[in-house]
C-alpha angles and dihedrals in degrees: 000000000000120000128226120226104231142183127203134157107243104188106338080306115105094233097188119187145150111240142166117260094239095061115109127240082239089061107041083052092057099026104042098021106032098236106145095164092089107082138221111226122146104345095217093080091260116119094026102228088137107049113140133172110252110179080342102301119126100229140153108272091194085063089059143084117215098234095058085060089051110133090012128129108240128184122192122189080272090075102043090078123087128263090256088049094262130159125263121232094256098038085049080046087052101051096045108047086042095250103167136044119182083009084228096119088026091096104056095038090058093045088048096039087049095053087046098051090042082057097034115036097176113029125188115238091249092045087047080058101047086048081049103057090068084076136069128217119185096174119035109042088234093255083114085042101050090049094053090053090052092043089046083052100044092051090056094057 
């Protein structure tokens, strides 16, 4: 199988590689750029550990191939962070209100919580549970998580 030369910017970085046109977007992020914050779960878009931005966009890296992400702008939990490694308002939401457990999940909650509240500054508590229900937990029982989303909100107003 022949492989396709592609470019994407992988938080603000130009990450280039040839790759077969069957590798995931969720692959080509751990194996070629080193981003091992986007997780691997379930690998049908079901539980949501390896939701990435990509234009912007919170979507299921593991339903992608990388070449269909080539000249895209894509954004993991890495690059979330500041310059200075600081954490971001939702991760330091997260750590404080206890909202992870294992951290398995953690990644691709913050990623999705983070293009919500972009798109929604002030959610409503059953809005926060509806943005919620994209993304499995098998650990905490989201009541941490639910509370970092509404601290994380509240923040924002």
């Amino acid at each position: 199988m022949s492989e396709i030369d592609i470019e994407v910017r992988v938080n603000e970085a130009v990450c280039r590689s040839s790759v077969p046109p069957r590798l995931t977007l969720a692959d080509f992020l751990r194996e070629r750029c080193g981003l091992t914050g986007t997780h691997l779960g379930c690998e049908h878009g079901v539980c949501g550990a390896c939701t990435v931005l990509l234009n912007g966009e919170a979507v299921r890296s593991c339903l992608l191939f990388a070449v269909q992400a080539d000249g895209s702008d894509v954004t993991t939990v890495e690059g979330l962070s500041g310059a200075g490694g600081e954490l971001s308002p939702v991760q330091e939401a997260f750590r404080d209100h206890h909202g992870l457990q294992c951290g398995f999940c953690t990644p691709g909650f913050v990623v999705s919580v983070t293009a919500f509240l972009r798109d929604n500054p002030m959610p409503t508590d059953e809005e926060i549970r509806d943005a919620l229900s994209g993304n499995l937990c098998r650990c905490t029982g989201y009541q941490g998580i639910f509370a970092a989303v509404r601290a994380a909100a509240d923040r924002r107003a």
